[in-house]
N, C-alpha and C positions, 0 to 999 in steps of 0.2 A: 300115754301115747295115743290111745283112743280121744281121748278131748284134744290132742293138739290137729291129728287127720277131721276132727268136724270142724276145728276153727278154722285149717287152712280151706274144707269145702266150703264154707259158708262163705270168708274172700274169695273163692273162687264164681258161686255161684252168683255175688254182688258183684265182680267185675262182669261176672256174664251178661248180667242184667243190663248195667250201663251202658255197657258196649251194642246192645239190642237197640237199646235208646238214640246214643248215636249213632248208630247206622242208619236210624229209617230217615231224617233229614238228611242226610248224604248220599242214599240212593236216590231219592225223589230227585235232588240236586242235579246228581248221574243223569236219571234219565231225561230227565228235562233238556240238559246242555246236547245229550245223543239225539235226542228227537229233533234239537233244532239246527241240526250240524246236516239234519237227513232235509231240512225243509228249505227254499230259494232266500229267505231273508228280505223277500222283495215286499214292497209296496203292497196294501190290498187292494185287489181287483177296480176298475175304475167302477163305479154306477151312473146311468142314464138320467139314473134320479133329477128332477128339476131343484135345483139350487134353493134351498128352501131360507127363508126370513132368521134370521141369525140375531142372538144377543150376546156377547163377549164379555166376561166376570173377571176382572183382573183383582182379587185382594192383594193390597198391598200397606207393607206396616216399614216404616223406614225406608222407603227404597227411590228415594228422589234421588242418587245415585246413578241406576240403571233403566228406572222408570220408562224415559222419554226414548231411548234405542226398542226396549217390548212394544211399546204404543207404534213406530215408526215401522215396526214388521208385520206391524197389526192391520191399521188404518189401510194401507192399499190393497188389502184381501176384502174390503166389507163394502155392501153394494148403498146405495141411500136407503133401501129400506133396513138393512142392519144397525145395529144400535153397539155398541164400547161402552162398557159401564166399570168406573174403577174405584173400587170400594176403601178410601185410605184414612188412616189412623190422625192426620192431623186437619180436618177438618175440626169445626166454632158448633156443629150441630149435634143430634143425636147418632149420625155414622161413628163418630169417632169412639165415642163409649160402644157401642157394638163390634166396631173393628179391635179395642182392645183384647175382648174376649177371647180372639182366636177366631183361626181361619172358618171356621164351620161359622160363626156367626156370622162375619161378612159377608161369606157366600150367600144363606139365608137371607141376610138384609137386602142381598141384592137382588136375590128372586122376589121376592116382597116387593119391591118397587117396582118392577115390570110386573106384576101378576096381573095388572087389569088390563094390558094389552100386550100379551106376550107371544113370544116370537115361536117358531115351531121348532127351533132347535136354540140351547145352550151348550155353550165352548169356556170354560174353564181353563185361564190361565194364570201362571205364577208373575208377578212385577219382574221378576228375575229371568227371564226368560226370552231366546229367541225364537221366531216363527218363521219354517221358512217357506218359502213361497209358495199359494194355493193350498200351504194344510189347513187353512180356516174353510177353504171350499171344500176341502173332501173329507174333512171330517164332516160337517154338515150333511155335505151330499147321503156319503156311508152312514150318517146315524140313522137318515130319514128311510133310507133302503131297507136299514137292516130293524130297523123301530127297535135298536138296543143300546145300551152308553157303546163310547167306542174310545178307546186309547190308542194318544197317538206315540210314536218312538219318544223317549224323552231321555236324553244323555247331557252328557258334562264337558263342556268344552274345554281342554287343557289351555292355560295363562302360554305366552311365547316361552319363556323357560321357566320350565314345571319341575317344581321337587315330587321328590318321593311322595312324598303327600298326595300332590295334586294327581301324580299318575293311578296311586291304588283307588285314589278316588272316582276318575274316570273309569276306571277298569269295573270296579264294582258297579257304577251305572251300566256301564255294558251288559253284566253281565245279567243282573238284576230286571235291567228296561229292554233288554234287545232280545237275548240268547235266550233265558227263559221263558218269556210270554211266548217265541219263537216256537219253543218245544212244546208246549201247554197248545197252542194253537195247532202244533202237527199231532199232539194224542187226541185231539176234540173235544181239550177241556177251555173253559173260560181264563179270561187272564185276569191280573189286579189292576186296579186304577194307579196310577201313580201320583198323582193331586194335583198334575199338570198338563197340559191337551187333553184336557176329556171332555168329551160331546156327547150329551143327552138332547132325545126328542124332550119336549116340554112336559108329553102328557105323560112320562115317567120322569123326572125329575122332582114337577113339582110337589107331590104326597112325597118326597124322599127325608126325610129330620134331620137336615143339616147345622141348624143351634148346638151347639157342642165344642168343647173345650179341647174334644178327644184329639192327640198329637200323632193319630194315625187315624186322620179324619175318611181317609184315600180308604183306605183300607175296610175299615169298618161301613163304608159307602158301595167298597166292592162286595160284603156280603150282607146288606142289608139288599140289593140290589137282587141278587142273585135268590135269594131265597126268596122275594117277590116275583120272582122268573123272570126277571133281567138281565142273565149274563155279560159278561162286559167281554 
């Protein structure tokens, strides 16, 4: 009887444990979505800031599909001194071997080729992706103000009739790209990059080691960042 009361404590005190485990990701979760339920969900603040020289990184690997609609949301935000640079996988030169590697090395490649006249901010975007009007101006503006990377909203736009699929999917971007960084931003903690609208001033981007194969290139960017005292 006495061995069977220490085996049932021992399951008892292993589920205790686990359940300690899964709590603390659930509550952080909690409070995050509470924090951002308490904050306006608005826009940031505008800045005076003067529009500062922009360079636009589009990697893109296969995406002659959606390509030319990204470019088309792009182009009327960028002034003549701005520059678009779109770093793609079927190019006859050395980009194309570089762009297979993964997103971390195109992006790299692409800073690499502006580096001997570069612009005072970098905008980071997906081939995938729509822009919509004046976020390439204020994210610029906002990075140059705040001299920190700066992320912009980034969600999923549902097909005309969406399965189930499509909706948990958008849902999870919400929750992920909007409601969280939301919350994060009303405790006055920093938020993640998300690997797409992000703006960096130049003179922190470019010491940043973007060559990397890493599949949470975003990520590993928001804490190599942060620990150089960059918060995003």
């Amino acid at each position: 009887m006495q061995i069977n009361q220490l085996g049932f404590l021992f399951v008892d005190v292993v589920l205790l444990a686990i359940a300690l485990i899964v709590l603390i990701p659930v509550a952080v979760l909690f409070l995050e979505c509470c924090a951002a339920f308490l904050s306006s969900f608005g826009d940031t603040a505008e800045t005076q800031e003067a529009r500062p020289k922009v360079a636009v990184l589009i990697p893109a690997y296969n995406e002659a599909a959606g390509i030319a609609a990204t470019i088309s949301t792009i182009l009327p935000q960028l002034t003549p001194q701005d520059r678009l640079l779109v770093i793609a996988d079927n190019c006859t030169d050395a980009t194309a071997e570089i762009a297979r590697k993964g997103k971390g090395y195109a992006l790299d490649f692409g800073l690499q080729s502006i580096a001997s006249d570069p612009p005072e901010v970098i905008i980071m975007v997906d081939a995938d992706c729509i822009c919509q009007p004046d976020a390439i101006d204020k994210l610029a503006r906002v990075a140059i103000a705040e001299q920190r990377p700066v992320q912009a909203t980034y969600l999923m736009e549902q097909p005309p009739n969406p399965t189930p699929k499509d909706s948990i999917s958008a849902l999870a971007f919400l929750v992920k790209n909007l409601v969280r960084p939301s919350g994060l931003k009303q405790l006055g903690f920093p938020s993640l990059l998300t690997g797409t609208g992000m703006a960096f001033p130049w003179l922190i981007i470019r010491d940043v080691p973007l060559a990397s194969s890493n599949i949470v290139e975003d990520m590993q960017m928001s804490l190599d960042l942060a620990i150089a005292g960059h918060p995003t």
